[in-house]
PDBQT receptor file of N, H, CA, C and O in Angstrom, charges set to zero:
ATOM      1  N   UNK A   1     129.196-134.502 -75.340  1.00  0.00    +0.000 N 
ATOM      2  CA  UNK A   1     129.976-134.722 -76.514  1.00  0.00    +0.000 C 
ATOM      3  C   UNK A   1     129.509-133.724 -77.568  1.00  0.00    +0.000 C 
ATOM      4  O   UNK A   1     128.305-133.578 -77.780  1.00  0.00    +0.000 OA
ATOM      5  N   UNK A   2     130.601-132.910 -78.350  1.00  0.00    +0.000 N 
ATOM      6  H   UNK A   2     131.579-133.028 -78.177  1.00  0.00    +0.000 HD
ATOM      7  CA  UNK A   2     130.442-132.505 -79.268  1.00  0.00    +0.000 C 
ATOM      8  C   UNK A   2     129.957-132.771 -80.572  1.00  0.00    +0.000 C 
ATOM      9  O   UNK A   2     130.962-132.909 -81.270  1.00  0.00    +0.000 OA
ATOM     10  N   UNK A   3     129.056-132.899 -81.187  1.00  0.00    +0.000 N 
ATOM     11  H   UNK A   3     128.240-132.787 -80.621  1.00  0.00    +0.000 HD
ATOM     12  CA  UNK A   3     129.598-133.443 -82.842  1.00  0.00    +0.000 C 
ATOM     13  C   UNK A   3     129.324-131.831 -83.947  1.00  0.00    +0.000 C 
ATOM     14  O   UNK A   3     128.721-130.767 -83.809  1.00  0.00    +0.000 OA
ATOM     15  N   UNK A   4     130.003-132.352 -84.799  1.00  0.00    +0.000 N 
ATOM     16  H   UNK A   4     130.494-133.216 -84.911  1.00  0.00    +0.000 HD
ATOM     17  CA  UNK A   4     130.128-131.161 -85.879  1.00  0.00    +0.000 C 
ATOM     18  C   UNK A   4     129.999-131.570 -87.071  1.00  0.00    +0.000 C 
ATOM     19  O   UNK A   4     130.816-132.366 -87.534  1.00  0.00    +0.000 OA
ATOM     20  N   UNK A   5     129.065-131.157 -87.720  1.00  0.00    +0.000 N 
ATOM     21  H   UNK A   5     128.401-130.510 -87.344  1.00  0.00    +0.000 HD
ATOM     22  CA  UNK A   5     128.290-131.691 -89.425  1.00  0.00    +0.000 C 
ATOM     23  C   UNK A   5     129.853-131.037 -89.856  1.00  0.00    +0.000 C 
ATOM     24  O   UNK A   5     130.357-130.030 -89.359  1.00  0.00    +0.000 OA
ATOM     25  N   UNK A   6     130.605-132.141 -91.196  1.00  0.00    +0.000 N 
ATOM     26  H   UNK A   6     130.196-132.959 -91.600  1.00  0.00    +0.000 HD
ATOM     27  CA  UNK A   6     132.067-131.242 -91.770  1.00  0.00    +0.000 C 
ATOM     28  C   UNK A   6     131.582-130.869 -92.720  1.00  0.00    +0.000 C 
ATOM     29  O   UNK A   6     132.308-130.056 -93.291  1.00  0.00    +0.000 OA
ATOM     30  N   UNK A   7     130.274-131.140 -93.427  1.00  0.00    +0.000 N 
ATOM     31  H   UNK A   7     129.684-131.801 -92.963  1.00  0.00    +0.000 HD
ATOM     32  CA  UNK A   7     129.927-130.524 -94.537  1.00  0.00    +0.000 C 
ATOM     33  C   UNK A   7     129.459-128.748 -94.421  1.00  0.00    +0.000 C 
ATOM     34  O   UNK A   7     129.456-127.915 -95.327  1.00  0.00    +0.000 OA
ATOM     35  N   UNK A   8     129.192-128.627 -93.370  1.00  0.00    +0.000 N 
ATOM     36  H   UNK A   8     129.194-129.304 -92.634  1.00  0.00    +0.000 HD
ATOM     37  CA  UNK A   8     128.049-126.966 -92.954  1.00  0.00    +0.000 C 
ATOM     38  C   UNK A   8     128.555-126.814 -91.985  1.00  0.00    +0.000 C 
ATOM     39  O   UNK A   8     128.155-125.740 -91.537  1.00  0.00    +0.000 OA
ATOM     40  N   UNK A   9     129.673-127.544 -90.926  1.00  0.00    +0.000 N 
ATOM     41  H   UNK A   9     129.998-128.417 -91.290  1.00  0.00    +0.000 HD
ATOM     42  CA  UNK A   9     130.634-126.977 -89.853  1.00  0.00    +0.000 C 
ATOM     43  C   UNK A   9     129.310-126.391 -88.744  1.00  0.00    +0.000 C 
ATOM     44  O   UNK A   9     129.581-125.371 -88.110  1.00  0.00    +0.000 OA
ATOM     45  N   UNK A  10     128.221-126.889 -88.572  1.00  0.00    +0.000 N 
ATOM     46  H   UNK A  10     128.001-127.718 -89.087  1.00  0.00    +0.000 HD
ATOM     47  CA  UNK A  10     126.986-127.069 -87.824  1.00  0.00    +0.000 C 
ATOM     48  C   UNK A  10     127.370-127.649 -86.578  1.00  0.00    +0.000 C 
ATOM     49  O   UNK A  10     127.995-128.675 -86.849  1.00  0.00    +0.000 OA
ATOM     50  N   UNK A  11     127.279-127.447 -85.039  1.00  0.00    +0.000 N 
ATOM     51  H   UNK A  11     126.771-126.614 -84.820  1.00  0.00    +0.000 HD
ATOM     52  CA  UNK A  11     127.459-128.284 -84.119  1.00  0.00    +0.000 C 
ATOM     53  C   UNK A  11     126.597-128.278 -83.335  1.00  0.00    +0.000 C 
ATOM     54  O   UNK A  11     125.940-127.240 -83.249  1.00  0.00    +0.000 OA
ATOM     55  N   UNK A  12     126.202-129.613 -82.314  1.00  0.00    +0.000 N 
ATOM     56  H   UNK A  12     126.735-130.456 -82.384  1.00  0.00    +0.000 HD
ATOM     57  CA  UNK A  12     125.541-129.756 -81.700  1.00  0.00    +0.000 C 
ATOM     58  C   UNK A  12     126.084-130.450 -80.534  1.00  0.00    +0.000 C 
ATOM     59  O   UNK A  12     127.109-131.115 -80.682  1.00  0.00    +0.000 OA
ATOM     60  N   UNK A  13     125.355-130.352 -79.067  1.00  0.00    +0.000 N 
ATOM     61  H   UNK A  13     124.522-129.812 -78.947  1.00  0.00    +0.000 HD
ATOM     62  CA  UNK A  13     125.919-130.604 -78.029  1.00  0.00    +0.000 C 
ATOM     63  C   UNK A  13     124.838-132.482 -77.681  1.00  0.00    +0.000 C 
ATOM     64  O   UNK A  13     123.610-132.469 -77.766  1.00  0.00    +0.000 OA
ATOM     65  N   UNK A  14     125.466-133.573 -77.395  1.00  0.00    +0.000 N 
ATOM     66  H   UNK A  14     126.464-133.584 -77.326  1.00  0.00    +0.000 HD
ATOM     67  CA  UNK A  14     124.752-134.339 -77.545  1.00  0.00    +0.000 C 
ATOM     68  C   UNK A  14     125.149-135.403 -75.969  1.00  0.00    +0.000 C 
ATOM     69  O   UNK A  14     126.179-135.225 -75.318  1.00  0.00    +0.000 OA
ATOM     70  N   UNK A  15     124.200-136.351 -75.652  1.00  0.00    +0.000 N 
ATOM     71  H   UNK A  15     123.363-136.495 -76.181  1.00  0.00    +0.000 HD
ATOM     72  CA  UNK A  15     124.171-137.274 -74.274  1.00  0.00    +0.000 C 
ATOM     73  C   UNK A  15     124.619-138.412 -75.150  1.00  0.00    +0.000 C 
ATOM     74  O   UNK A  15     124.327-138.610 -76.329  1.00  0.00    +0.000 OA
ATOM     75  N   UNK A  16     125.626-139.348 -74.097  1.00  0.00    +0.000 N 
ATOM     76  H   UNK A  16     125.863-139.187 -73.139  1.00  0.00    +0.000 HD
ATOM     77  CA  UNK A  16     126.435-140.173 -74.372  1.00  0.00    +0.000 C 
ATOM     78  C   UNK A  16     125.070-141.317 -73.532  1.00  0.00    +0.000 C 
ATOM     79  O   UNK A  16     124.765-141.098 -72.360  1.00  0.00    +0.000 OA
ATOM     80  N   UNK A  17     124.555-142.196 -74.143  1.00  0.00    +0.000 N 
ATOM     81  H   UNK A  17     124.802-142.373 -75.096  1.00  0.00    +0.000 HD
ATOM     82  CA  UNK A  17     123.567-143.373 -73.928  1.00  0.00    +0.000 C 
ATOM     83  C   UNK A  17     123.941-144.192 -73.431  1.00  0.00    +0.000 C 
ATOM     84  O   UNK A  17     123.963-144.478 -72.234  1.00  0.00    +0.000 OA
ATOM     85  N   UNK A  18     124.347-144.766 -74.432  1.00  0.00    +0.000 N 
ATOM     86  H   UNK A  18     124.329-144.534 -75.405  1.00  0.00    +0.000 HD
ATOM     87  CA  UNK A  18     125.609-146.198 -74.153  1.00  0.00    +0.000 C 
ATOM     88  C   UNK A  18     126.116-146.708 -75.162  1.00  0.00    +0.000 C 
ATOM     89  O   UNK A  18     126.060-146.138 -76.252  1.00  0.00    +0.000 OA
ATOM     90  N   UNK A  19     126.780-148.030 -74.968  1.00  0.00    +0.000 N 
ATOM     91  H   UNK A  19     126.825-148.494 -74.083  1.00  0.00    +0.000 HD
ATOM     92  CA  UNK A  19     127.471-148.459 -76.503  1.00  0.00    +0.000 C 
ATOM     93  C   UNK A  19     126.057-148.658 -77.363  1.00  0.00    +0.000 C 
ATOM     94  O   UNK A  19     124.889-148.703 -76.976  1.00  0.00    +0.000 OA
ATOM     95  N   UNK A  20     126.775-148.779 -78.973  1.00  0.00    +0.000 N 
ATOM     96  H   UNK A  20     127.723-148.742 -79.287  1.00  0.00    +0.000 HD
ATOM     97  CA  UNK A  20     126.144-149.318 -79.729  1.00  0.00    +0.000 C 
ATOM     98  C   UNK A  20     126.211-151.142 -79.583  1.00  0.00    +0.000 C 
ATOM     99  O   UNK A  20     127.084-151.750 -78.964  1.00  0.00    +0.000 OA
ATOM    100  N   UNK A  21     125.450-151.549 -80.070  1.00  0.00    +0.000 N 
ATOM    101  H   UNK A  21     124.741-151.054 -80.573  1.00  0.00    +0.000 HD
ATOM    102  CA  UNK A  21     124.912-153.301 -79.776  1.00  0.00    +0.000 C 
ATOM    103  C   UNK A  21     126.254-153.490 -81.180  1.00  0.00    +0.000 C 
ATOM    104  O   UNK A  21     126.708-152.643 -81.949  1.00  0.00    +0.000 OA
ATOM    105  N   UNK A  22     126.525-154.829 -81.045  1.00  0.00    +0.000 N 
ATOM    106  H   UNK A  22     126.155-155.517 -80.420  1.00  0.00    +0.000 HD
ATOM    107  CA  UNK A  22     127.709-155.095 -81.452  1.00  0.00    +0.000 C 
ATOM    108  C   UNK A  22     126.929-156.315 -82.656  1.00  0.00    +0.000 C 
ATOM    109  O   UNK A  22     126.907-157.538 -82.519  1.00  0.00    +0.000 OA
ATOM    110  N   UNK A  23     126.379-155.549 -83.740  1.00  0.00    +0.000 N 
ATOM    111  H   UNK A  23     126.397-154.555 -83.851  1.00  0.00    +0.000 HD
ATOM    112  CA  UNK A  23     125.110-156.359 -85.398  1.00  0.00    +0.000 C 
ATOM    113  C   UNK A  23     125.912-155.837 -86.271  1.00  0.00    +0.000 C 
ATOM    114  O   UNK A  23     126.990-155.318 -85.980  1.00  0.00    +0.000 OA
ATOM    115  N   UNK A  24     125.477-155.928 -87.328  1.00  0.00    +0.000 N 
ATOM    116  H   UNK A  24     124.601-156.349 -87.563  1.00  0.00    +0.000 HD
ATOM    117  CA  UNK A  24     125.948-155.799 -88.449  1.00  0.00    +0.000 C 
ATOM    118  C   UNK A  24     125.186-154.875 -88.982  1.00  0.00    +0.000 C 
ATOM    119  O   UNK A  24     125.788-154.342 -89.914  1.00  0.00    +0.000 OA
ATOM    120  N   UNK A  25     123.909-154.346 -88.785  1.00  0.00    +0.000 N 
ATOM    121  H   UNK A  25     123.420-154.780 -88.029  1.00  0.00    +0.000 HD
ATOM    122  CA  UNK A  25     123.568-153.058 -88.735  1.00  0.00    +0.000 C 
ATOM    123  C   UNK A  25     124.353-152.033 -88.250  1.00  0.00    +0.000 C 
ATOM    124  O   UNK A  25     124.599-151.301 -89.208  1.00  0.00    +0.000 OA
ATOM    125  N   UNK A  26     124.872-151.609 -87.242  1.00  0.00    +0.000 N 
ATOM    126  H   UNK A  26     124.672-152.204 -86.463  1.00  0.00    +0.000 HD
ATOM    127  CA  UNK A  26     126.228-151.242 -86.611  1.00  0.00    +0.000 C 
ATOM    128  C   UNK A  26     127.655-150.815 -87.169  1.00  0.00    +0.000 C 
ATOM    129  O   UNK A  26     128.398-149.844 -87.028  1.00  0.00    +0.000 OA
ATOM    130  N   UNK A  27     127.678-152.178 -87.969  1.00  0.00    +0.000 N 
ATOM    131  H   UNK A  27     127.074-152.967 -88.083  1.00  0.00    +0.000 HD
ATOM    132  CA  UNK A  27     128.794-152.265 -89.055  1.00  0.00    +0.000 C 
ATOM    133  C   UNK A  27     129.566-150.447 -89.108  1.00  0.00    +0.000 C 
ATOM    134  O   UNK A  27     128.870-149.564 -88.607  1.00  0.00    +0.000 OA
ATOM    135  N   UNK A  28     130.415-150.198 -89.480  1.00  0.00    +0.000 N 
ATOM    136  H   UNK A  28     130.981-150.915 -89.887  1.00  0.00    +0.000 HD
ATOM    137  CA  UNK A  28     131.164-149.048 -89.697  1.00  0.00    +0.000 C 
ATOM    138  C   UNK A  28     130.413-147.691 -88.868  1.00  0.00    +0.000 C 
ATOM    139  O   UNK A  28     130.563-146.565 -89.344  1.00  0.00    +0.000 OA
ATOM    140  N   UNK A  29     129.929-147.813 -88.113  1.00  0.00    +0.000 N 
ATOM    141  H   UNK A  29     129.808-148.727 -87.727  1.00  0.00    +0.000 HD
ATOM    142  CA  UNK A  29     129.031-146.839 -87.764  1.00  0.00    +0.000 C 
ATOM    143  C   UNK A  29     129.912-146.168 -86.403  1.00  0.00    +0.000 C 
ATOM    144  O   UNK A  29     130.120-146.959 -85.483  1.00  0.00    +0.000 OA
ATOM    145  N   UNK A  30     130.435-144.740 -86.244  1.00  0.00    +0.000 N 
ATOM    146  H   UNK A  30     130.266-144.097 -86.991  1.00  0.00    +0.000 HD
ATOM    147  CA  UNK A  30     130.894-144.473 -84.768  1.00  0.00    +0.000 C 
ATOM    148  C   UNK A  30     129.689-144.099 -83.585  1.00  0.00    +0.000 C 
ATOM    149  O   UNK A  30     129.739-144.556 -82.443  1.00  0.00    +0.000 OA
ATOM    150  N   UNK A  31     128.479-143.079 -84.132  1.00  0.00    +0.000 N 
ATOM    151  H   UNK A  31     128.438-142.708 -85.060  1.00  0.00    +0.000 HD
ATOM    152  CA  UNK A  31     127.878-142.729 -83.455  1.00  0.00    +0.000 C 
ATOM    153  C   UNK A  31     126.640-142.495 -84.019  1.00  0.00    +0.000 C 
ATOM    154  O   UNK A  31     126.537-142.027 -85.153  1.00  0.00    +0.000 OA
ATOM    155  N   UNK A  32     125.245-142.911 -83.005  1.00  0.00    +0.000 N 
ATOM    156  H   UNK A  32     125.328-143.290 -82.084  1.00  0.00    +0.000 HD
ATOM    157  CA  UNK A  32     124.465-142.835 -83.788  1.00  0.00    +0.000 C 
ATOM    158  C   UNK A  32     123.596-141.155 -82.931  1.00  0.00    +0.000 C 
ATOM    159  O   UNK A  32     124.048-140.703 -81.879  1.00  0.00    +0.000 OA
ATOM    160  N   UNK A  33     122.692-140.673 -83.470  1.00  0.00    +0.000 N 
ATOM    161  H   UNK A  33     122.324-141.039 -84.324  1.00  0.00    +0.000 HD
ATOM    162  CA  UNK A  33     122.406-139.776 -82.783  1.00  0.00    +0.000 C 
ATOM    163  C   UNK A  33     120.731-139.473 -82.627  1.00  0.00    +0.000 C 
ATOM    164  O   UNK A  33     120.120-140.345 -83.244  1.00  0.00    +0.000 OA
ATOM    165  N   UNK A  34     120.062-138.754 -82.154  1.00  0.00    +0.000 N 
ATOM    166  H   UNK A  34     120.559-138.046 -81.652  1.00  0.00    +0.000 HD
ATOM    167  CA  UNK A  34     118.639-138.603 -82.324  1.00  0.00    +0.000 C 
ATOM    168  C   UNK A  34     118.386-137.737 -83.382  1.00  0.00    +0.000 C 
ATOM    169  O   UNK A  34     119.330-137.103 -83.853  1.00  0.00    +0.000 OA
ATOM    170  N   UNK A  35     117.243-137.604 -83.841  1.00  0.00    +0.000 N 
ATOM    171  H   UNK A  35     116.476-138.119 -83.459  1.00  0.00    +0.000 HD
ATOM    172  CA  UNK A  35     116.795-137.226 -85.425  1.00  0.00    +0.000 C 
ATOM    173  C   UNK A  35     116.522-135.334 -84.862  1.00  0.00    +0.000 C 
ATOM    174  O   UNK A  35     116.466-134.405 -85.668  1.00  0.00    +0.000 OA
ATOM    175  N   UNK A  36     116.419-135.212 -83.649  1.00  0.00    +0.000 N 
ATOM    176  H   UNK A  36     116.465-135.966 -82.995  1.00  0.00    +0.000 HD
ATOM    177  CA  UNK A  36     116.398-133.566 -83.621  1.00  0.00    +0.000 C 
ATOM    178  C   UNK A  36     117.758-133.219 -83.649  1.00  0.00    +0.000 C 
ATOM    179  O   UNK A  36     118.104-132.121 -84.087  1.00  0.00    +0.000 OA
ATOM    180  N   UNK A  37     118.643-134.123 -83.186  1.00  0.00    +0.000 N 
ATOM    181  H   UNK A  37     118.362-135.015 -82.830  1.00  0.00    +0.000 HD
ATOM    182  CA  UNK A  37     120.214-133.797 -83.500  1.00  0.00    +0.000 C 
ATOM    183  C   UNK A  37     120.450-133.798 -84.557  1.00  0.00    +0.000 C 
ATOM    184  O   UNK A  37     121.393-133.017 -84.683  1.00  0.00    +0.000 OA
ATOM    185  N   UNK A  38     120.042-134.431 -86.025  1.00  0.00    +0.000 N 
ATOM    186  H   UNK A  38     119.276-135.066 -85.922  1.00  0.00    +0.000 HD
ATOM    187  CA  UNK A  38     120.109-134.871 -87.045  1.00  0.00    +0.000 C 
ATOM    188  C   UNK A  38     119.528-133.413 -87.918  1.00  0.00    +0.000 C 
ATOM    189  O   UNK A  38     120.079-132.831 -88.852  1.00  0.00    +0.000 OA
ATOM    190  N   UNK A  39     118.461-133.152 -87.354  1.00  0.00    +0.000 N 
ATOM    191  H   UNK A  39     118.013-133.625 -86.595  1.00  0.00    +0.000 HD
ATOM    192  CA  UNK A  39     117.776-131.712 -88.046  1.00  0.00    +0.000 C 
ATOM    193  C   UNK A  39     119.089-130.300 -87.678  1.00  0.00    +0.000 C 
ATOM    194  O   UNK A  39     119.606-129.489 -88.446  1.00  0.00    +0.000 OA
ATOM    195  N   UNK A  40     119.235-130.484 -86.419  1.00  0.00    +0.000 N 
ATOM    196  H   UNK A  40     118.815-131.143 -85.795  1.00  0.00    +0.000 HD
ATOM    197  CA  UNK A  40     120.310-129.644 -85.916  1.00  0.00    +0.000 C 
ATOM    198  C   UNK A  40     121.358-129.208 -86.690  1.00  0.00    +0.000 C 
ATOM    199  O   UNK A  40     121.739-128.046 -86.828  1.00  0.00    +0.000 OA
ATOM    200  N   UNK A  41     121.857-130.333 -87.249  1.00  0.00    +0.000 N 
ATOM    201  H   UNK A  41     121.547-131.277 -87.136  1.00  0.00    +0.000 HD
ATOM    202  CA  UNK A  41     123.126-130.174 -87.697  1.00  0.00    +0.000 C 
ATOM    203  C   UNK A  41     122.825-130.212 -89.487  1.00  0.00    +0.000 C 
ATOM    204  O   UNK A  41     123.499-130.525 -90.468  1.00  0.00    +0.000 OA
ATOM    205  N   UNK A  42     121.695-129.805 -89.295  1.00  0.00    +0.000 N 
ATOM    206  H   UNK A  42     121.148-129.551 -88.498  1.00  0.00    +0.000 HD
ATOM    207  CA  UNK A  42     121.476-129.402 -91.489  1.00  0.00    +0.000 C 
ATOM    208  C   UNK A  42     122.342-130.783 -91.981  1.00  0.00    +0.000 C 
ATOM    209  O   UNK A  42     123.264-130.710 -92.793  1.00  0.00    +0.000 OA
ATOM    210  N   UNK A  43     121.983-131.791 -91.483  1.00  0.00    +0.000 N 
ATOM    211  H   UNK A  43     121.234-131.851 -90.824  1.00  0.00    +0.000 HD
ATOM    212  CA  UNK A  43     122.072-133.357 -92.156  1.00  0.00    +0.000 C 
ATOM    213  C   UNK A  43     121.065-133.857 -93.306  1.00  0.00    +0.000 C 
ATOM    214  O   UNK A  43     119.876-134.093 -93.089  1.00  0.00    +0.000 OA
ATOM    215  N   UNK A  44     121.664-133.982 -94.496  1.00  0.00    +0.000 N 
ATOM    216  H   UNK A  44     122.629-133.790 -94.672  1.00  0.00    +0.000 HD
ATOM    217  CA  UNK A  44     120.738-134.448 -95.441  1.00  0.00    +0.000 C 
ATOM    218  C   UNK A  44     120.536-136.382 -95.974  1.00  0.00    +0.000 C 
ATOM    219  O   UNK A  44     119.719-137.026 -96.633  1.00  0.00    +0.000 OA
ATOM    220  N   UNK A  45     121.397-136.580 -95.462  1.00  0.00    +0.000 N 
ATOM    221  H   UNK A  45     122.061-136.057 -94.926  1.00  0.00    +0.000 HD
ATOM    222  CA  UNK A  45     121.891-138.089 -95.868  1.00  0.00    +0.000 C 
ATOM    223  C   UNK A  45     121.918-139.165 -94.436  1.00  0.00    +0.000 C 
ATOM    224  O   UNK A  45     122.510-139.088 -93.360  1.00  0.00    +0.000 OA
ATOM    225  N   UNK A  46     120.970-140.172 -95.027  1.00  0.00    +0.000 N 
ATOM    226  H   UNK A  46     120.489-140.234 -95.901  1.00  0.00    +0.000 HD
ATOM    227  CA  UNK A  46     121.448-141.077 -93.411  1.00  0.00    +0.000 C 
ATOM    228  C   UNK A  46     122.855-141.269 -92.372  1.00  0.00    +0.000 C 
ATOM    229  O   UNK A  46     123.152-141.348 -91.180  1.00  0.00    +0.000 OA
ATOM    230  N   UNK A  47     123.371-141.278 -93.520  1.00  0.00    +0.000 N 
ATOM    231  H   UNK A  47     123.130-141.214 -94.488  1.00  0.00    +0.000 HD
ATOM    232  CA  UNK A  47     125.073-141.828 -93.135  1.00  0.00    +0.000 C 
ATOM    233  C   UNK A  47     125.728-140.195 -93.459  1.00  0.00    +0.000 C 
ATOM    234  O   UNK A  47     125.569-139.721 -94.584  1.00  0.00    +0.000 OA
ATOM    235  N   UNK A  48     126.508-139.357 -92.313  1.00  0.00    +0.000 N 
ATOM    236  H   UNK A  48     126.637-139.743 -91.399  1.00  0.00    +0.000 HD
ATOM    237  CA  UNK A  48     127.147-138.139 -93.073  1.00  0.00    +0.000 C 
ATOM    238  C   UNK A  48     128.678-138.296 -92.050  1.00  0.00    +0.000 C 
ATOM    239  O   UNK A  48     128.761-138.891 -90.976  1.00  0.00    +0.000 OA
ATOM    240  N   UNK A  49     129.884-137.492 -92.853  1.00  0.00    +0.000 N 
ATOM    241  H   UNK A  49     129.817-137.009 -93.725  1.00  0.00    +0.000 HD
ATOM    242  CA  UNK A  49     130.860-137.109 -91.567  1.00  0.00    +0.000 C 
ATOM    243  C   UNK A  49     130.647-136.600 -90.841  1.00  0.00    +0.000 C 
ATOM    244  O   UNK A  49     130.025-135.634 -91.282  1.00  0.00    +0.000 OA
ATOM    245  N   UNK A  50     130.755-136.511 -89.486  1.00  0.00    +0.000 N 
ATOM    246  H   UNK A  50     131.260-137.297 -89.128  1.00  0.00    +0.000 HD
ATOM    247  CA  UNK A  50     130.730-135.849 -88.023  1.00  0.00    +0.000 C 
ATOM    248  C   UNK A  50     132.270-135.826 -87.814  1.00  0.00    +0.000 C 
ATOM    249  O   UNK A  50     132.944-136.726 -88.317  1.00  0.00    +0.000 OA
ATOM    250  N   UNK A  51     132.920-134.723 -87.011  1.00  0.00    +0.000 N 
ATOM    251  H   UNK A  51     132.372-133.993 -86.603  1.00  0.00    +0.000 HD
ATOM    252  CA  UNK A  51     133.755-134.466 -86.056  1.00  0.00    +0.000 C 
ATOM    253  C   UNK A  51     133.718-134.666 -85.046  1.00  0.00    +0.000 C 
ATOM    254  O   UNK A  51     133.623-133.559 -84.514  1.00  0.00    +0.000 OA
ATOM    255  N   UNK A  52     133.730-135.673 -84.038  1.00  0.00    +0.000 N 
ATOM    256  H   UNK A  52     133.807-136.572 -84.470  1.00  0.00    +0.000 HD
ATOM    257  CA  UNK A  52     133.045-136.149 -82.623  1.00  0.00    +0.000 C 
ATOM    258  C   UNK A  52     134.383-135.030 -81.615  1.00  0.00    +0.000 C 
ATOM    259  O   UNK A  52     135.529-134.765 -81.976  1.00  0.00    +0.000 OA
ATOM    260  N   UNK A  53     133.761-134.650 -80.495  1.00  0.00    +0.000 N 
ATOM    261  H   UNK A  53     132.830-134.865 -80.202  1.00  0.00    +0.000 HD
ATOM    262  CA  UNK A  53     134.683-134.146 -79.606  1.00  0.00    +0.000 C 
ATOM    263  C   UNK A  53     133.893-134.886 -78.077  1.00  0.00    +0.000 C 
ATOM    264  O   UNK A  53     132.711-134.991 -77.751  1.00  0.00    +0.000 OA
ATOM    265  N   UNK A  54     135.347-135.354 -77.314  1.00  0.00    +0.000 N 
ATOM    266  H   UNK A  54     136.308-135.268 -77.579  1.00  0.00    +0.000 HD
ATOM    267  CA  UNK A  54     134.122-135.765 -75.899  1.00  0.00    +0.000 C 
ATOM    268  C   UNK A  54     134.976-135.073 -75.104  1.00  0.00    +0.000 C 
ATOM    269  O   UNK A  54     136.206-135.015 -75.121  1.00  0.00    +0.000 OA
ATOM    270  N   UNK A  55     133.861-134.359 -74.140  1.00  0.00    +0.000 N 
ATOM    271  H   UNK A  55     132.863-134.406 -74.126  1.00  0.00    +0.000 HD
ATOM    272  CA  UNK A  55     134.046-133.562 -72.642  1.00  0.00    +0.000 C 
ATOM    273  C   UNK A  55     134.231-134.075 -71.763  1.00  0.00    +0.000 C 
ATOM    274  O   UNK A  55     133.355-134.939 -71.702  1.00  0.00    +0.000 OA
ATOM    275  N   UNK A  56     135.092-134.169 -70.614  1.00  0.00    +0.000 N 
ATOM    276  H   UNK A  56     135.803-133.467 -70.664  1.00  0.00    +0.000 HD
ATOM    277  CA  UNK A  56     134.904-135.312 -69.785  1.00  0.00    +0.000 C 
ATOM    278  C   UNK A  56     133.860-134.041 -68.330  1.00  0.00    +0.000 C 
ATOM    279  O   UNK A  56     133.418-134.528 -67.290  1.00  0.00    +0.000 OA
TER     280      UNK A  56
């Protein structure tokens, strides 16, 4: 799966895990990712827009 920071148009290539657990932590959330993916994509904020793309 693709994702793409829309703020810095940054992308990174990422592994599909599994679902997210279905809490309220969770709440509005599409995808969560690992924190070197997070450095990757020049992310400054916990919560940011992503562009998700999936490969089959």
């Amino acid at each position: 799966m693709k994702v793409r920071n829309e703020l810095n148009n940054l992308e990174v290539f990422v592994r599909v895990v599994g679902p997210l657990p279905d809490t309220g932590v969770n709440d509005k959330i599409v995808i969560k990712i690992s924190k070197s993916a997070y450095d990757r994509l020049g992310a400054i904020d916990p919560k940011f827009r992503v562009q998700v793309t999936y490969y089959k």
